[in-house]
LUMRO-797873 format. One record per residue (C-alpha): y, x, z. Coordinates in steps of 0.25 Angstrom, whole numbers, padded with zeros to 4 digits, always signed. Layout:
BEGIN
YXZ;...
//
This chain:
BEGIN
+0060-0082-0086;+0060-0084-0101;+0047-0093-0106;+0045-0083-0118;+0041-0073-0105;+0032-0081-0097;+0025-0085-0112;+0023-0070-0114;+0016-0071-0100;+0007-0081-0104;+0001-0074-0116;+0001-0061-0109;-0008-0066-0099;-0018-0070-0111;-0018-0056-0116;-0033-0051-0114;-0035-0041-0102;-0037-0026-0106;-0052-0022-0108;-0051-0010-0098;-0048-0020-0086;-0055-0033-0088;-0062-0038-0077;-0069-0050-0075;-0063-0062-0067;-0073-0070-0061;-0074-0065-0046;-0088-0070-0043;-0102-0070-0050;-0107-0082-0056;-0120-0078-0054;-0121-0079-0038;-0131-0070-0036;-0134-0056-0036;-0133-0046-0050;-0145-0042-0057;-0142-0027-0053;-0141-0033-0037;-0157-0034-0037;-0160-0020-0042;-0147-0011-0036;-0150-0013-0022;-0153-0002-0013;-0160+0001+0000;-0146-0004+0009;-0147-0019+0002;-0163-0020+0000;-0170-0020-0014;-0173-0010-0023;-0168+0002-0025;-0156+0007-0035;-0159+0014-0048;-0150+0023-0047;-0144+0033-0036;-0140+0028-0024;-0130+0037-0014;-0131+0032+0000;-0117+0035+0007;-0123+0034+0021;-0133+0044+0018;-0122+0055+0012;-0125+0051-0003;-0113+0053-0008;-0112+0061-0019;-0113+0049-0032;-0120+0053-0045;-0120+0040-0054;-0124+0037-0067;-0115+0038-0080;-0118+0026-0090;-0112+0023-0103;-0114+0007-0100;-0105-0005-0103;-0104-0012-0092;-0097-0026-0088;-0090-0027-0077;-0095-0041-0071;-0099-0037-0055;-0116-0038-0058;-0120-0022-0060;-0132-0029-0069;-0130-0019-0079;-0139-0006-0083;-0129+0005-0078;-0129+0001-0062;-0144+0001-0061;-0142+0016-0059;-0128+0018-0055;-0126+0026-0041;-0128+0017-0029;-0118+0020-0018;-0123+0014-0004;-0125+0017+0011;-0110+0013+0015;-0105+0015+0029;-0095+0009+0037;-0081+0017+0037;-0072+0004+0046;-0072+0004+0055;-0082+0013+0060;-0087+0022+0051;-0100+0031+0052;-0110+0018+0050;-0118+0012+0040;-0111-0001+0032;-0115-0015+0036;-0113-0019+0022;-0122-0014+0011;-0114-0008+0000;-0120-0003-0014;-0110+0004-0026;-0115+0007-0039;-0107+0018-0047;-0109+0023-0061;-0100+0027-0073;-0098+0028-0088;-0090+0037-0095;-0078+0028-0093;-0079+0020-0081;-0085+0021-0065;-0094+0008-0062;-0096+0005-0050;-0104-0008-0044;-0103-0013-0029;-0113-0020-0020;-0109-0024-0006;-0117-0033+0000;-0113-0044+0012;-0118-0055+0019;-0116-0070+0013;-0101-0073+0012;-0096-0061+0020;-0088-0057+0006;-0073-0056+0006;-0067-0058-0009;-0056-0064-0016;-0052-0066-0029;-0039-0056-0029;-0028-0047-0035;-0030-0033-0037;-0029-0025-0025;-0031-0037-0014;-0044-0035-0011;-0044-0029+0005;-0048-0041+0012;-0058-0044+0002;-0073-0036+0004;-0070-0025-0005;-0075-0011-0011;-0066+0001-0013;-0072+0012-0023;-0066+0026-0019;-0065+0039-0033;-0058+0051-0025;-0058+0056-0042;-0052+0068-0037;-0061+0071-0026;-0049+0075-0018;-0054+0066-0005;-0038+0060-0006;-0036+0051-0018;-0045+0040-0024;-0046+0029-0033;-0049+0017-0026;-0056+0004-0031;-0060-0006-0024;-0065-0021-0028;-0069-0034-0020;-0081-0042-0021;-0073-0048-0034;-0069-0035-0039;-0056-0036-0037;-0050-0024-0039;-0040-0015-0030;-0039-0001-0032;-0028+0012-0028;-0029+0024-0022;-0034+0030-0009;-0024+0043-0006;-0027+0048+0008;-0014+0053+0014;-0020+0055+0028;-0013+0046+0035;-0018+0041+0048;-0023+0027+0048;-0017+0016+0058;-0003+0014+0065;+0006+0004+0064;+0006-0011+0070;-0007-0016+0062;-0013-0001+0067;-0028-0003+0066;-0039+0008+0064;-0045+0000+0052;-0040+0007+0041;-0050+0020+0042;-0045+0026+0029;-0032+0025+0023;-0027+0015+0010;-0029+0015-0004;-0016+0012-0013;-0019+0001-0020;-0008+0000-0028;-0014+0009-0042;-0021-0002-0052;-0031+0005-0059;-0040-0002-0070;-0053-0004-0068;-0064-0016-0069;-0070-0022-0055;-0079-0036-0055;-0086-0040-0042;-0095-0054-0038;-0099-0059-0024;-0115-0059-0023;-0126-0063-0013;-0125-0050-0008;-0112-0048-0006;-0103-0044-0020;-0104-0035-0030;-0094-0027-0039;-0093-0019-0052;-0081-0008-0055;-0078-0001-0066;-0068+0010-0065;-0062+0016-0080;-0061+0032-0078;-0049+0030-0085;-0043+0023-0073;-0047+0034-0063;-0040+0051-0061;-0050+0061-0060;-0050+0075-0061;-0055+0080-0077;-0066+0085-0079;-0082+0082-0085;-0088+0079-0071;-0082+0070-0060;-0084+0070-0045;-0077+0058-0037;-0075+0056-0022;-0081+0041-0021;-0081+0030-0011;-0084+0016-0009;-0079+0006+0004;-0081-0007+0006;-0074-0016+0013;-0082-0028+0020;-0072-0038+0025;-0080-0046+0033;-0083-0035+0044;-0069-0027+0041;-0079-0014+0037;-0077-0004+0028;-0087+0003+0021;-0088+0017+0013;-0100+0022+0005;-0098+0036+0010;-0099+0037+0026;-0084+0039+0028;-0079+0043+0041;-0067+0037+0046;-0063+0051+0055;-0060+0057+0042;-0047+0062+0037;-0051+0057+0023;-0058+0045+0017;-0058+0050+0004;-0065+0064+0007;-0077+0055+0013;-0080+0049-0001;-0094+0052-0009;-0093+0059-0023;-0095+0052-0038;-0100+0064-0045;-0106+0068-0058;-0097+0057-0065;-0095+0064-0080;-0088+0065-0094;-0079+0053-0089;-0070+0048-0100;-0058+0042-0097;-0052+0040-0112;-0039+0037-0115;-0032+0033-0102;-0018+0027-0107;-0013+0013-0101;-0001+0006-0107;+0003-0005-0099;+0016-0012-0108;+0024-0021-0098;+0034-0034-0101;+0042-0039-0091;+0052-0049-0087;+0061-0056-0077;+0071-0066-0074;+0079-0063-0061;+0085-0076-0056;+0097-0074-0046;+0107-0084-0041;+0123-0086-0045;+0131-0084-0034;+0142-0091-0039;+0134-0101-0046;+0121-0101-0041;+0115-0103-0053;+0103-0098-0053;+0102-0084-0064;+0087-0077-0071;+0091-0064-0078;+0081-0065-0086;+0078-0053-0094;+0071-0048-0107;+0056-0043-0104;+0055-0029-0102;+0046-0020-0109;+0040-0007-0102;+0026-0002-0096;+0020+0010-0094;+0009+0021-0099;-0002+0027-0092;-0009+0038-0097;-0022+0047-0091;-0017+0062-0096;-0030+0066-0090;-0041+0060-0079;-0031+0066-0069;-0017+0063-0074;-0009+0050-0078;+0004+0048-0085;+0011+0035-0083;+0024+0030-0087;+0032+0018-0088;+0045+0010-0096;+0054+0001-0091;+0040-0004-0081;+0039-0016-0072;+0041-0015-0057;+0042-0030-0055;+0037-0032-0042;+0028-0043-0043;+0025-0042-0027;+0041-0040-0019;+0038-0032-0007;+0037-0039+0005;+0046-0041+0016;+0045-0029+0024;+0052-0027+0039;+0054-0014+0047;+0053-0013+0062;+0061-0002+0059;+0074-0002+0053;+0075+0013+0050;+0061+0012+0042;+0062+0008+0027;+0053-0001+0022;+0043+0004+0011;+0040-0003+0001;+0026-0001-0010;+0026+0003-0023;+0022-0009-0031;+0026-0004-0044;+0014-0001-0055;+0019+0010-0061;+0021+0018-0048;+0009+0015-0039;-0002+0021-0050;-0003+0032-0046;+0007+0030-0033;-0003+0039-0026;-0001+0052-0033;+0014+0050-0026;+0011+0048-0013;+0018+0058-0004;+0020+0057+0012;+0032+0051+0016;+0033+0044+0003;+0041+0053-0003;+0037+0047-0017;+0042+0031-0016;+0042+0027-0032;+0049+0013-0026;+0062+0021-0025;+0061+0021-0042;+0066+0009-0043;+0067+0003-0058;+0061+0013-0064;+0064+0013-0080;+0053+0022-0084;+0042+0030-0077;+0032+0042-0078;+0023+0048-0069;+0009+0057-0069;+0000+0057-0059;-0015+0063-0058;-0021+0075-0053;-0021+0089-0060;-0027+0102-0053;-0029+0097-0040;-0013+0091-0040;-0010+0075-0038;+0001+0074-0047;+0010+0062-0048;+0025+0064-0056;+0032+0052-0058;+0046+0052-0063;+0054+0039-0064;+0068+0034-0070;+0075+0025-0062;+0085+0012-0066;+0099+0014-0065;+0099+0004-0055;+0092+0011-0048;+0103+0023-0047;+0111+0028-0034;+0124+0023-0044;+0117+0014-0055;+0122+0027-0067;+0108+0032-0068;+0093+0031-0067;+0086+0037-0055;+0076+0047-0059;+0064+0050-0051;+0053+0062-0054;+0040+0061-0043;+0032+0072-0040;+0021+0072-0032;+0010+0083-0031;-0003+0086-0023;-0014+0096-0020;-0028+0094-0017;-0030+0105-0005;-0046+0104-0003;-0052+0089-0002;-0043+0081+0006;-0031+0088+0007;-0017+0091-0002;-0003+0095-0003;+0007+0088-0012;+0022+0089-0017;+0030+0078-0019;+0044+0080-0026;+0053+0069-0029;+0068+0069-0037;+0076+0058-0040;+0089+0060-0049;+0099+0049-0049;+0111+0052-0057;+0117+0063-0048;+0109+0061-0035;+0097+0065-0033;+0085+0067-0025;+0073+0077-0023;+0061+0076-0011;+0051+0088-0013;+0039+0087-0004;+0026+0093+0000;+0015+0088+0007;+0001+0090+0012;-0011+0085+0019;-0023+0093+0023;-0038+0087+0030;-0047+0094+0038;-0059+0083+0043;-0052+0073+0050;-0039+0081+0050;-0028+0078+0042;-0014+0087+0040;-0002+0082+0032;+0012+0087+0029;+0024+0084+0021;+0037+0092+0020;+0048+0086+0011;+0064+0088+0004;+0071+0079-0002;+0084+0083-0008;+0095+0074-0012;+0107+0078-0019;+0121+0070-0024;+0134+0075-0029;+0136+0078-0013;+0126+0088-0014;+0111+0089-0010;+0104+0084+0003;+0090+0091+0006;+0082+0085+0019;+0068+0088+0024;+0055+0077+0027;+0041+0081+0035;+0027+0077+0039;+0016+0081+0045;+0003+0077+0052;-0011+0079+0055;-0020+0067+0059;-0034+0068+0065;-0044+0056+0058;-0055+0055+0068;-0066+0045+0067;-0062+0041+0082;-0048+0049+0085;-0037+0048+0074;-0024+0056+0077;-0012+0060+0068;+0001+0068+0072;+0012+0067+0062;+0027+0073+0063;+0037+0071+0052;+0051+0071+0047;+0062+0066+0038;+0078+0070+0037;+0087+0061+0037;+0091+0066+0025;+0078+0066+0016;+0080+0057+0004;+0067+0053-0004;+0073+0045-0015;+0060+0045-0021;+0054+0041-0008;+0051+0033+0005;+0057+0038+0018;+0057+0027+0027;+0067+0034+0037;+0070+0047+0036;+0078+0055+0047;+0067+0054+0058;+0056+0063+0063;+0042+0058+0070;+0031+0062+0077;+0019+0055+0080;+0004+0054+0085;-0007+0044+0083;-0020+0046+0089;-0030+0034+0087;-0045+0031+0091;-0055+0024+0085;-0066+0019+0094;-0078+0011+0087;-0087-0001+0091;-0102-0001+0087;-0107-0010+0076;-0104-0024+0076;-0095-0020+0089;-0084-0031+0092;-0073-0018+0091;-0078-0010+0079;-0064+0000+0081;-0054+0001+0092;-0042+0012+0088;-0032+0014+0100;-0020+0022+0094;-0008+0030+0099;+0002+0033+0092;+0016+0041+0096;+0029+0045+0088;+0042+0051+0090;+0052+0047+0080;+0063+0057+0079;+0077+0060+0072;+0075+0069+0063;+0086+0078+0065;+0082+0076+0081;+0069+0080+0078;+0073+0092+0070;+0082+0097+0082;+0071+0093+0092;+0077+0081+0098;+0070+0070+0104;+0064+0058+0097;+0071+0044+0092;+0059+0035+0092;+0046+0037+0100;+0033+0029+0099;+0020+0025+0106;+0010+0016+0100;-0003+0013+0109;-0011+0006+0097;-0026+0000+0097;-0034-0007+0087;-0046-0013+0085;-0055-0017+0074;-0065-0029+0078;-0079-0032+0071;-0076-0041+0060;-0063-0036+0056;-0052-0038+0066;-0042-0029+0070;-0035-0030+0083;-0021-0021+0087;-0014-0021+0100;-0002-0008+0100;+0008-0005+0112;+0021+0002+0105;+0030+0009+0115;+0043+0015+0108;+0055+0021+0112;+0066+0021+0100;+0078+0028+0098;+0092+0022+0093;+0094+0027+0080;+0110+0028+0076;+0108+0029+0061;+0102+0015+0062;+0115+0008+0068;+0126+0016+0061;+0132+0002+0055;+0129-0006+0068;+0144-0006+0077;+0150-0014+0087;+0164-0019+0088;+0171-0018+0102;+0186-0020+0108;+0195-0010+0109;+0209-0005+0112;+0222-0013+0108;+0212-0023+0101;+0204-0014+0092;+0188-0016+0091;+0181-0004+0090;+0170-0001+0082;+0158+0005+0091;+0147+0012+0085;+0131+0005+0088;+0125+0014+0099;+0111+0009+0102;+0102+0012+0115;+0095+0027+0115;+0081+0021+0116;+0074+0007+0113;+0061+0007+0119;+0049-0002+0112;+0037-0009+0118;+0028-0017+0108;+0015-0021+0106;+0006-0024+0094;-0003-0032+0091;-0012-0033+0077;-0022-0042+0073;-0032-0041+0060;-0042-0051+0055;-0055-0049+0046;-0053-0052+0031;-0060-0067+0033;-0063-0072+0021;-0051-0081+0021;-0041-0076+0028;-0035-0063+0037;-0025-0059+0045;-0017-0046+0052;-0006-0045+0059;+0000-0039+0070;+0012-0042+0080;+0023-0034+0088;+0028-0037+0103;+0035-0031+0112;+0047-0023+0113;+0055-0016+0100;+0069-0012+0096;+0079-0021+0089;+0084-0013+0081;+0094-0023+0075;+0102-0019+0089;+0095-0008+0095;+0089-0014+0106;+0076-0019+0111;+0067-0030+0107;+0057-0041+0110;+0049-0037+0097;+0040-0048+0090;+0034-0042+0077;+0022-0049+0068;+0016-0046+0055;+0005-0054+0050;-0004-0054+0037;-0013-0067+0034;-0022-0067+0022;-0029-0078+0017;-0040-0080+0006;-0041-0095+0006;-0049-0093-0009;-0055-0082-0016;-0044-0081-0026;-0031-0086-0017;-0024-0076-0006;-0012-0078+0003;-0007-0068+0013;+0003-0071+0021;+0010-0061+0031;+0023-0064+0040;+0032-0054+0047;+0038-0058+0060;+0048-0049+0069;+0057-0055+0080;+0066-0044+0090;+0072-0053+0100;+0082-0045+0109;+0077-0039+0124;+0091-0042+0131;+0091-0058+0129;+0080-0061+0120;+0087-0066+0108;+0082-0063+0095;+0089-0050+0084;+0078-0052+0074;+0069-0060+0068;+0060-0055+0054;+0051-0065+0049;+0044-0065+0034;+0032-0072+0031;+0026-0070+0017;+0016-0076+0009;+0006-0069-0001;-0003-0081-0010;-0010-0076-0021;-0020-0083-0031;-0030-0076-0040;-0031-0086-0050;-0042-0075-0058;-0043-0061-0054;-0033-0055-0065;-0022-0067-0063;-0018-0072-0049;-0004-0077-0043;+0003-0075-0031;+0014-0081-0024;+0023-0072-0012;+0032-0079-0005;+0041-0072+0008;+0050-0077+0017;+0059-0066+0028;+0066-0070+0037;+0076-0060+0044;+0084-0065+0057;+0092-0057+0064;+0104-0058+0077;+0118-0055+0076;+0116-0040+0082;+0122-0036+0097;+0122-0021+0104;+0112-0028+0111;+0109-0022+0128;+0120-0013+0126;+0135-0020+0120;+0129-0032+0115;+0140-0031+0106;+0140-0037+0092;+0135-0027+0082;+0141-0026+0068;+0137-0019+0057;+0144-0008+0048;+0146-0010+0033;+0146+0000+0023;+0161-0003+0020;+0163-0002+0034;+0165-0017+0037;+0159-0022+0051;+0151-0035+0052;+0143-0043+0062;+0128-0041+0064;+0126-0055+0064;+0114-0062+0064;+0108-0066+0052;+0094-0072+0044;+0091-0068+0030;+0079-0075+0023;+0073-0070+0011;+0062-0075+0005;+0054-0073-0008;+0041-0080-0017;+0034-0071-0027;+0026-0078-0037;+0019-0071-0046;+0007-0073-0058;-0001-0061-0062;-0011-0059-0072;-0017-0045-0070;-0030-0043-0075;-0028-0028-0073;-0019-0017-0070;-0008-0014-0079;-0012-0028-0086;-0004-0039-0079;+0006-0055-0081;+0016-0056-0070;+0024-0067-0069;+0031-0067-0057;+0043-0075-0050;+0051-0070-0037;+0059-0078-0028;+0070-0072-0019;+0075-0081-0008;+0085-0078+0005;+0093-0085+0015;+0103-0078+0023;+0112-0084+0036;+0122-0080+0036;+0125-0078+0022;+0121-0085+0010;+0111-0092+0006;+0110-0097+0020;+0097-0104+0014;+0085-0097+0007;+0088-0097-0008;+0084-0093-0019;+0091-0077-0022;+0084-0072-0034;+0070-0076-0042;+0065-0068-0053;+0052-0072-0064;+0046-0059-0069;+0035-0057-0078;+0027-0044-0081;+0017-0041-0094;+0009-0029-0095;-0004-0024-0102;-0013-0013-0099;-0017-0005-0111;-0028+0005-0108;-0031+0014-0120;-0044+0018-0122;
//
């Protein structure tokens, strides 16, 4: 990389930080001690006087808010010592939402709330015993195994979307979206009945001013949240859906000011009210956010193998955000920066017929990400993939979500390389009452003279604890052939008891449904399934505070069998039971009985080579077993978030197909997650992958999959930090036989015909990321980054792990945020 380009670096990082997102740095108080406010705000749950002003008890059904508008300049330093909170609203009375809801919190809880004009203030209390705090100085949105408190605005009041901020005893901010879709909680090999609501999408940045200290009570936080950087309806009066949880690592608890239920099929509709919140001005709401970047990719002469950096002129671009109104956003972008600052992990499928999904990580694309999202991902921006410039509006008109986005794609990015892909996105949605909607998602995509239309239309509808969704789809696809139309659904309904949870679900996709604009991870099947789950709850301070035994059943289908009627491919049985123990653990143990079908369309350039007359060798088609059936057991283990360290994981053993050959296997499958906190400011996860399919005939082993990787990063202060990846994958496999039928040597089929040898083979590849950030807040940020790309392969060359590719790269861009 040029030195005129890291020099630029250098002075940009000395470029004062805009005004609208200062924050402090410090992470502790130097005072030790308690705030001057701390004395006098206290109410009766923590002893002393009472507050000045009103206080709304959640356990006691206060839950409509009223507070107080002051025009007062305030810092944002963590002490409440000013004038304004001596009056504010006092949110109190939290009860315990996980895992057993329907009681009063162990931890004392206090929230002030009170507003100006411009911006929402709001100051936490939560109090704990002596050195019971978990915190750590971190990056943005890795705060979940430090003590935290999420703040919940439902701006719309339509008990599905809200703006979600939450901060750790630092201040430390993450913040996202929570969108309830419905879903039914649990599943999978680390099934546990913890998670009693469903996730927020972190991935939106939004600006905003956060600064917390620990105490002797416990820690104490101050927010301030510009109006500027929220949606809401127009309008001289506002009325918002409010929340508060907190999350108290030391016992695993969650806690809620309003007393949520966890049999509810919404989280969101359980929230209080913030009313009477008046004449709000969110002034000019224009961010320009210019961007310069550069990179030398360094590849290896073959012929030489000297080693060669194309090193390029920086590019110039950015984008433009702009609030039309308090409901609608226009955004667009030139020539922007999807440098991947964090490559996506190595990622496995136990199933070779499921593709791997992979997140959006790109800026542009996940603000506002949630007014995309449809069932079946039928929007997946990922599929744009250089875009060269980008527009999109998203808000909320009339009771519509609305969310267009239109998108030209690089010519490298063409079917032929002769045009440039264009995408146009929309997606629309209904409020229908409180908690339920309908939507309409259409996708096109037009390259050259192919192209590719998916119109769809979904809903979901609540009643109490029941929850109804559907989704039909097209997608059309034409070519100079002609034009191909096929047909997707879904539908289910699901029951969220407090101690019975059930969900049935039946759905379909053609073989020939093509979303270009989307995610099908494999089209051309059918399935039906069940789950039925209990939730059985220890008393207080009980050893066992949840125990959730779990069925699930599924019939995977063809879909042109399941259309005719015919009987099903794949068929399932999982006899699950978790367990969530007084401190934080989390114990699994799930049998998986299984009986899977031999799908042809997975073989079709697998063949075997046989003898036949005069000489000849024939070439015999791959015929696998009818049926394979399955046996495993899984076990899953989960630790409390200590203060230095946690851990989950689970494993797999038993019996499972080899689908390398078609046959069955002695199955070893692991996944593992370690954290470590050995500072407050220094974190390492480390996480390792390990699969091993021995053969059931003589033992030997087909396949071995093994990558560990390693996740160290340093938060020097709370706007700068650097962070080192470094992943290593291993894949091993056997040359491949007909194995318990032929045992014959299996070869595969190329696209030109040509027949070779499924020979055995280990590939190696391996990478370290390194990367420095400055970013003091979002849209403001100095990345200087450097990827290394390493691979062995034997047979084959290099036979050794050597170096295949490297890049330097280095990204500018500055928030400006009219007033």
């Amino acid at each position: 990389m040029p030195t005129s380009y890291l020099f630029a670096v250098l002075l940009q990082v000395a470029l004062p930080v805009p005004p609208a997102s200062t924050v402090p740095a410090s992470p502790r108080s130097t005072s030790g001690g308690l705030s001057a406010a701390t004395s006098t705000s206290t109410n009766s749950e923590a002893g002393g006087s009472r507050h000045a002003g009103a206080v709304f008890h959640g356990r006691r059904g206060q839950l409509t808010v009223t507070t107080p508008r002051r025009d007062a300049a305030v810092v944002v330093d963590g002490r409440l010592d000013e004038p304004a909170w001596a009056d504010a609203a006092l949110l109190t009375g939290f009860s315990q939402f996980f895992p057993a809801d329907g009681i009063a919190a162990q931890d004392s809880t206090e929230v002030l709330v009170w507003y100006s004009a411009t911006e929402l203030h709001v100051g936490i209390r939560a109090f704990a015993a002596p050195g019971s705090v978990r915190a750590t100085l971190s990056d943005r949105d890795k705060i979940t195994q430090d003590d935290n408190v999420q703040l919940f605005l439902g701006t719309y009041g339509d008990s599905r979307q809200a703006f979600v901020f939450a901060v750790n005893p630092f201040g430390i901010q993450s913040d996202g979206v929570l969108t309830e879709t419905g879903a039914v909680l649990g599943g999978g090999f680390t099934s546990t009945s913890a998670k009693a609501r469903e996730s927020s999408d972190l991935a939106p940045d939004y600006v905003w001013k956060s600064k917390g200290q620990l105490t002797d009570f416990g820690y104490q936080v101050e927010l301030s949240i510009p109006f500027k950087s929220l949606r809401y309806r127009a309008g001289d009066e506002q009325r918002w859906q409010l929340n508060v949880a907190r999350t108290v690592q030391t016992s695993g608890h969650e806690e809620t000011w309003t007393p949520a239920l966890r049999g509810a099929a919404s989280f969101l509709a359980q929230s209080g009210v913030l009313a009477g919140l008046r004449d709000l001005r969110r002034g000019l709401t224009v961010d320009l956010i210019p961007t310069i970047t550069s990179s030398a990719v360094g590849t290896r002469n073959t012929s030489t193998s000297a080693w060669n950096y194309d090193g390029a002129r920086p590019e110039l671009g950015g984008s433009v955000r702009w609030g039309v109104t308090s409901n609608l956003t226009v955004a667009g972008t030139a020539n922007p920066d999807f440098s991947q600052v964090e490559a996506d992990a190595t990622q496995f499928s136990y199933d070779p017929r499921q593709a791997v999904f992979f997140p959006e990580r790109r800026p542009f694309f996940l603000e506002s990400q949630e007014q995309f999202t449809t069932p079946n991902r039928l929007i997946y921006t990922r599929r744009i993939a250089q875009p060269v410039a980008s527009g999109k509006l998203t808000g909320k008109y009339g009771g519509f979500d609305i969310g267009v986005l239109s998108a030209l794609d690089n010519q490298d990015a063409s079917f032929d390389q002769k045009h440039s892909p264009l995408y146009n996105i929309l997606r629309l949605q209904r409020d229908l009452g409180s908690q339920s909607r309908v939507g309409v998602a259409y996708t096109d995509k037009i390259d050259g003279q192919r192209w590719n239309r998916v119109v769809g239309v979904d809903g979901r509808l609540v009643r109490g604890i029941y929850n109804l969704q559907g989704q039909i789809a097209s997608s059309f696809t034409g070519n100079e052939s002609g034009t191909l139309r096929a047909p997707l659904f879904d539908a289910s309904a699901s029951r969220n008891g407090r101690r019975f949870v059930a969900r049935y679900a039946m759905n379909g996709i053609s073989p020939d449904f093509d979303a270009q604009s989307g995610f099908i991870a494999r089209p051309g099947i059918a399935n039906i399934s069940a789950t039925h789950r209990w939730n059985f709850y220890g008393k207080p301070k009980a050893l066992v505070e949840l125990f959730s035994p779990e069925l699930f059943m599924l019939g995977r289908y063809q879909y042109d069998r399941f259309v005719n009627g015919d009987g099903s491919q794949d068929r399932q049985l999982h006899l699950r039971s978790n367990a969530r123990l007084r401190g934080g653990w989390q114990l699994g143990a799930q049998l998986l009985l299984e009986v899977f079908g031999y799908d042809p369309s997975l073989y079709s350039n697998y063949v075997m080579l046989r003898p036949g007359a005069a000489g000849r060798t024939d070439t015999v088609a791959y015929t696998g077993a009818p049926k394979i059936g399955n046996r495993d057991w899984v076990f899953s283990l989960g630790t409390p978030e200590f203060r230095r360290f946690s851990y989950s994981g689970f494993a797999v053993v038993g019996y499972d197909e080899n689908f390398q050959e078609w046959s069955s296997s002695r199955i070893f499958s692991t996944q593992n997650t370690l954290n470590l906190r050995p500072t407050e400011q220094l974190r390492v996860a480390a996480t390792w992958n390990y699969d091993t399919f021995d053969r059931r005939s003589d033992g030997t082993r087909v396949l071995t999959r093994n990558t560990p990787r390693i996740r160290t990063e340093y938060q020097v202060t709370r706007q700068f930090f650097v962070r080192v990846i470094g992943e290593r994958s291993v894949v091993t496999q056997d040359s491949l036989r007909d194995d318990t039928r032929t045992e014959a040597p299996i070869h595969l089929r190329g696209v030109d015909g040509s027949l070779r040898r499924a020979a055995a083979f280990e590939r190696t590849r391996a990478r370290i990321d390194v990367l420095l950030s400055y970013l003091p807040s979002p849209g403001t940020v100095v990345y200087l980054g450097y990827g290394d790309a390493l691979s062995a392969n034997r047979p084959g060359v290099p036979e050794r792990l050597q170096r295949t590719r490297d890049q330097f790269f280095m990204k500018l861009s500055y928030l400006f945020r009219l007033q």
